[in-house]
Residue, then its C-alpha position, 0 to 999 in steps of 0.5 A: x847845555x840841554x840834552x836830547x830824549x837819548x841823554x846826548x849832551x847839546x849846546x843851546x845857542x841864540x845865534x842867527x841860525x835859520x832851518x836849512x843851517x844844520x851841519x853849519x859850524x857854531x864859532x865862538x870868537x875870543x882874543x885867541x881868533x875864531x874856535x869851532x865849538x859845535x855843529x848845527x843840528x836843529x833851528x828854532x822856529x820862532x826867533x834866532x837860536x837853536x841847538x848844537x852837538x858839542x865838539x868839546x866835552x863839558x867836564 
């Protein structure tokens, strides 16, 4: 977990995400199936990877 310069709380990731994936779901598979944990707002530039809004907060 990682925050934005606004304080927002995001998920780092190293998932195969490339540019253009933002809006995409970030799934997390477990025993339970598949589970929606954020959404894709931005890729990293050099390797697989980047950053995700949460769906569920972290308490």
């Amino acid at each position: 977990m990682t925050q934005d310069g606004g304080g927002n709380t995001l998920l780092v990731h190293n998932c195969a995400g490339t540019h253009g994936s933002s809006g995409a779901p970030l799934l997390f598979h477990d025993q339970g199936g598949w589970h929606v944990i954020g959404v894709q707002v931005q890729a990293f530039t050099n390797g697989a990877g980047g950053r995700a809004v949460p769906l569920l907060s972290q308490n």
